[in-house]
Structures are given as structure tokens and as C-alpha cells.
C-alpha positions as CSV (number, residue, x, y, z in Angstrom):
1,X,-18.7,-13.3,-16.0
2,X,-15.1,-12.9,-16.1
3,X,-12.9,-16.1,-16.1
4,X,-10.4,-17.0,-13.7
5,X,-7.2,-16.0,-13.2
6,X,-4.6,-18.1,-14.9
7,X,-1.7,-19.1,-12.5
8,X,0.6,-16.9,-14.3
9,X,-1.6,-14.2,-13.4
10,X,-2.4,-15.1,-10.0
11,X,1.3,-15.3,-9.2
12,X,1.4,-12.0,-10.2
13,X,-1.2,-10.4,-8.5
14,X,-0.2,-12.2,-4.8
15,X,1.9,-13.9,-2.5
16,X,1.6,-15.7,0.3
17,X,3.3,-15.6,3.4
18,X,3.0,-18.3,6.3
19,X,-0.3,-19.6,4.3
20,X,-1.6,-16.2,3.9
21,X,-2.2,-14.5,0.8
22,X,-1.1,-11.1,0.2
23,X,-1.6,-8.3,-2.6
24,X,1.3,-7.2,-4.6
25,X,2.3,-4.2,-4.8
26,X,1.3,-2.5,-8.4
27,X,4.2,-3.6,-11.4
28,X,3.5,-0.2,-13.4
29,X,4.3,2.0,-11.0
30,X,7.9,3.5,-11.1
31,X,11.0,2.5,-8.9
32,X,11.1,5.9,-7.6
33,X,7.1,6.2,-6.4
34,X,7.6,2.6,-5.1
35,X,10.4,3.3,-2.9
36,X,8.7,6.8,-1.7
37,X,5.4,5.0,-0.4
38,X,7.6,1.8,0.9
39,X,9.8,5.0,3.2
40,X,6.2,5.9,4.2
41,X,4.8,2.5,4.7
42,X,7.8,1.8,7.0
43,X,7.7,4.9,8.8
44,X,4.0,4.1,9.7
45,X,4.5,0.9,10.9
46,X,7.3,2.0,13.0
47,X,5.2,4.8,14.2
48,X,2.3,2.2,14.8
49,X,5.0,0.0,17.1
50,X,5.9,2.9,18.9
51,X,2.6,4.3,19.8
52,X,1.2,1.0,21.1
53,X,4.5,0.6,23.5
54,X,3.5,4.4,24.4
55,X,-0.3,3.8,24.4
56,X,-1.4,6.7,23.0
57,X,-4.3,5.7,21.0
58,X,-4.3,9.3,19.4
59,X,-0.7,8.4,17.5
60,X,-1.5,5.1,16.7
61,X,-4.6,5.9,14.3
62,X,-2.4,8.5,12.6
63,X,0.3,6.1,12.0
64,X,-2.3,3.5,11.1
65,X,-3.5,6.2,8.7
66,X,-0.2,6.6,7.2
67,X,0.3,2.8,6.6
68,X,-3.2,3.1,4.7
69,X,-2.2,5.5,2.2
70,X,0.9,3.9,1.6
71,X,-0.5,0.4,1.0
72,X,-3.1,2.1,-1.0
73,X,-1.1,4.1,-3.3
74,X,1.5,1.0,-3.6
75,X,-2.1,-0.7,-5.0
76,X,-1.6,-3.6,-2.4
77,X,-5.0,-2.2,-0.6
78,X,-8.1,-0.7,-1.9
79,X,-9.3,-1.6,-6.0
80,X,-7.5,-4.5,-7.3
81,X,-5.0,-2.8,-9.4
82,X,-5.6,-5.2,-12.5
83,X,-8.8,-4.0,-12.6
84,X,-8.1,-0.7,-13.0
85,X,-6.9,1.3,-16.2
86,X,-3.1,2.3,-15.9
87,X,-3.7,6.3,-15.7
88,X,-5.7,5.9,-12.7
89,X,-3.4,3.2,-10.9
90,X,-0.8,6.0,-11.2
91,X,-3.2,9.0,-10.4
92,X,-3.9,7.0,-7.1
93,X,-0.2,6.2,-6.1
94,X,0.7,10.4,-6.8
95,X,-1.9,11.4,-4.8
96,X,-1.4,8.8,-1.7
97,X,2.4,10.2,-1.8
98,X,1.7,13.8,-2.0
99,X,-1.2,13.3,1.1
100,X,1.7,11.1,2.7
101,X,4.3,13.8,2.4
102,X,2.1,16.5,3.8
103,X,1.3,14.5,6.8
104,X,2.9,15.7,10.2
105,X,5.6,12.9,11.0
């Protein structure tokens, strides 16, 4: 059985935010894949505002899909990314970004 996180670690791994407790976004991955899926992860939740002020239910799961990938490639949804060996960590945030940048905006 795996022991628990120290406190070092834990501060590493989240943060909390008005008492709730949030996943970091992965350390390994490079400035420039960070700030491409944070561009998409913005752009979806803007999209996601939008679309509920519009009501149209049909844009709203696509820009909830968007926010998905991002947060998932960014490692802050999906496998715990200190679980997971480095090469795949990366694998994961390339291929989130490519699907996000052939997405219709």
C-alpha cells in the first residue's frame, strides 16, 4: 500500500481555492505546451459563458469538450500525473493540443 503524501508533495500536487482543492497543472510539461492548452482552456470557458447566455446546448457541450482536453492535457483532470511515468504525461498533453487545435473554434 502506498504511503501518504508528504506535505511537500501534496503542496505540489494541489491547491485550494475558497476551501476547495484543486489539481495542479503537470510541472514537466514545457512553458510553451502549458501556455497552448491554458489559450485553449480559456477559449473554452469563454465559449462555455457564451453559449449558456445564447442557450444553445449544442455549443456548450463542444466548448465543454474543449475545456476537457485542455484540463486533461495540462494533467489537472484525468490520471493523477504523479502517477504516471514522464513520457506518457507528455504523450497525453501533445495529443490533447493537437485534438484541441483541430477542433472548429
Amino acid at each position: 500500500m502506498p504511503e501518504p503524501p508528504d506535505e511537500a508533495d501534496d503542496s505540489e500536487r494541489w491547491m485550494v481555492v475558497k476551501n476547495r482543492r484543486w489539481r495542479r497543472t503537470d510541472p514537466i510539461l514545457p512553458s510553451d505546451l502549458v501556455e497552448a492548452l491554458k489559450s485553449h482552456l480559456g477559449r473554452g470557458r469563454s465559449g462555455v459563458r457564451a453559449a449558456k447566455r445564447r442557450e444553445d446546448a449544442a455549443a456548450v457541450k463542444s466548448a465543454r469538450r474543449r475545456v476537457d482536453l485542455a484540463k486533461h492535457g495540462l494533467g489537472e483532470r484525468g490520471p493523477k500525473w504523479w502517477e504516471v511515468d514522464e513520457p506518457t504525461r507528455l504523450r497525453r498533453a501533445r495529443e490533447a493540443l493537437n485534438e484541441l487545435d483541430h477542433l472548429g473554434e
